[in-house]
C-alpha positions in Angstrom: -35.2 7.6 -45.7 -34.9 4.8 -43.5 -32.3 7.0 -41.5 -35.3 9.4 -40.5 -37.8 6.2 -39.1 -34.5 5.6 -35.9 -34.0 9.1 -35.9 -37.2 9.8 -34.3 -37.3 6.4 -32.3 -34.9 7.5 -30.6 -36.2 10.0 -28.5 -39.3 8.4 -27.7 -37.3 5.6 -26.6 -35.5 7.6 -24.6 -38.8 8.9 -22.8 -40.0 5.7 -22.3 -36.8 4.3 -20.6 -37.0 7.3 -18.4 -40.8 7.0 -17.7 -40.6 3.5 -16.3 -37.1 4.7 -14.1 -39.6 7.4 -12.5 -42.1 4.8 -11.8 -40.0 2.5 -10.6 -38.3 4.7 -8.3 -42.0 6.1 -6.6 -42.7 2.1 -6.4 -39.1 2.4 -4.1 -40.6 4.8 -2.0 -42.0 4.0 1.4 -46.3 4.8 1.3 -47.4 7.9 2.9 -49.2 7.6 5.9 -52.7 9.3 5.3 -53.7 12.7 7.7 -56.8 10.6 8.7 -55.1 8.4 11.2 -55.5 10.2 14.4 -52.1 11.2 16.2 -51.0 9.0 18.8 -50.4 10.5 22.8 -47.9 10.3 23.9 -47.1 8.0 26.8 -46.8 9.2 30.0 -43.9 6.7 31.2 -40.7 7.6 29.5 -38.7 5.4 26.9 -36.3 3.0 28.8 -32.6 3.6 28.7 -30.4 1.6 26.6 -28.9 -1.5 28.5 -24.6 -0.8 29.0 -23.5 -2.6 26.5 -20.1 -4.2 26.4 -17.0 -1.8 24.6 -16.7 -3.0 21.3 -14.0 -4.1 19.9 -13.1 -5.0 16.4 -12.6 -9.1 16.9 -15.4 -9.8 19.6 -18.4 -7.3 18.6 -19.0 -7.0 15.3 -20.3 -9.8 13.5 -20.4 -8.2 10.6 -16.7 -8.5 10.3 -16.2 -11.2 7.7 -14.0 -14.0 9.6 -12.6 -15.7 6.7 -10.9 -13.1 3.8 -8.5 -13.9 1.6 -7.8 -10.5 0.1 -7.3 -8.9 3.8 -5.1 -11.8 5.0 -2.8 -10.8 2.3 -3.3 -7.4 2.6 -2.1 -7.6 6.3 0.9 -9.3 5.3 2.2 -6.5 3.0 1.8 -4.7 5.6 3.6 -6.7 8.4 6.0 -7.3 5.8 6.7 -3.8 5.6 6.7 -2.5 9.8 9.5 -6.0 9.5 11.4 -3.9 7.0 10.9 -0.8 9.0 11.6 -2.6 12.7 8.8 -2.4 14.2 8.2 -5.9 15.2 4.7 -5.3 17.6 3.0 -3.7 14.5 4.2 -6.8 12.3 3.1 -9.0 14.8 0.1 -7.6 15.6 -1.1 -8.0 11.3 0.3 -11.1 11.0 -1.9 -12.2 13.8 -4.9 -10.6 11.8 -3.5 -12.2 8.6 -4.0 -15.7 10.5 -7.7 -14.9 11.4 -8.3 -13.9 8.3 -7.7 -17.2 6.7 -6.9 -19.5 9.2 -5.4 -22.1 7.0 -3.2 -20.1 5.3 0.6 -21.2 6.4 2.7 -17.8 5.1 1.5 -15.7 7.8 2.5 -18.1 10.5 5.7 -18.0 9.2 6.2 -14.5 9.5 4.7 -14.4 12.8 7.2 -16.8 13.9 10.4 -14.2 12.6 9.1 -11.5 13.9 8.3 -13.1 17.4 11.9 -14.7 17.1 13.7 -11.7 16.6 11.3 -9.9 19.8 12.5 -12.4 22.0 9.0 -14.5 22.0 10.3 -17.9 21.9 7.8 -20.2 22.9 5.2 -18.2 20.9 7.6 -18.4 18.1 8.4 -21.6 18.2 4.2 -22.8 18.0 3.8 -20.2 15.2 6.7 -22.4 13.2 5.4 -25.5 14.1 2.0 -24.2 12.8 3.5 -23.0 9.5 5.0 -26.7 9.4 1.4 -28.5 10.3 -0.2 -26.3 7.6 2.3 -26.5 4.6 4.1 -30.1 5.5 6.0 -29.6 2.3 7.3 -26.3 2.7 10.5 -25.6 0.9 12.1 -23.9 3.4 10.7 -26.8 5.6 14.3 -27.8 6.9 15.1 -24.2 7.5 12.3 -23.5 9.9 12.6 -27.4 11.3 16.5 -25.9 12.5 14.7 -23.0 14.1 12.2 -24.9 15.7 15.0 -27.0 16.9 17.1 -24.2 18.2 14.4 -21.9 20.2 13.5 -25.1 21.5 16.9 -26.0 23.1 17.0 -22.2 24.2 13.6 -22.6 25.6 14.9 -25.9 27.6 17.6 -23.8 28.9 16.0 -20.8 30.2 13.2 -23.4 31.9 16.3 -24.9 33.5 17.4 -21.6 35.1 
């Protein structure tokens, strides 16, 4: 018998969960404006044009473009990781460069940007995107590895200032 009293609370309950939903949805709802009010003339001067505004791009214009995220700084490296794998070194330069403005203190990305500028020919930009990856992550394990780099493009930089 008990079985019977829920049975039938139920439903009601069910009409009064979606009684307050439909109440709370017309509270949402902007208020009418009344057919009272009397209708406005319109002006005789017309509306002013919109000032030019600048093009926008994606890293100057929009500030709603979060400046620090984790999750898109490595996203962007799977993905420079990958045009690496595939050869093309601007496109993996261009999202580890994202990567690094995504989360500036991060020292992976740097590293990467410094092999892929390396192997385009960009020494001097390579050679301040190691020693960033070194000033970031002091410790690195591969820290004598990418000191020997830094050393190298630095003596090849020398040498083609000298010519």
């Amino acid at each position: 018998m008990t079985g019977m009293r829920f049975g039938r609370a139920i439903p009601i309950y069910a009409a009064l969960c979606l009684l307050c939903a439909s109440q709370q949805v017309r509270a949402q709802e902007p208020p009418q404006e009344s057919s009272s009010k009397p209708a406005e003339a319109p002006s005789a001067t017309p509306p002013k044009p919109f000032p030019k505004q600048k093009k926008d791009t994606p890293t100057q214009n929009a500030p709603d473009q979060p400046t620090w995220d984790p999750l898109r700084a490595e996203k962007d490296l799977e993905v420079g990781q990958f045009y690496m794998k595939k050869g093309d070194l601007d496109a993996a330069i261009d999202r580890f460069q994202d990567a690094t403005k995504a989360k500036p203190g991060y020292a992976i990305p740097f590293r990467f940007l410094g092999e892929a500028q390396e192997k385009k020919g960009l020494k001097k930009q390579a050679l301040k995107s190691y020693q960033r990856y070194l000033d970031l992550y002091p410790h690195a394990e591969d820290g004598d590895k990418v000191r020997k780099k830094i050393d190298k493009l630095y003596k090849e930089v020398e040498k083609e200032k000298k010519k």
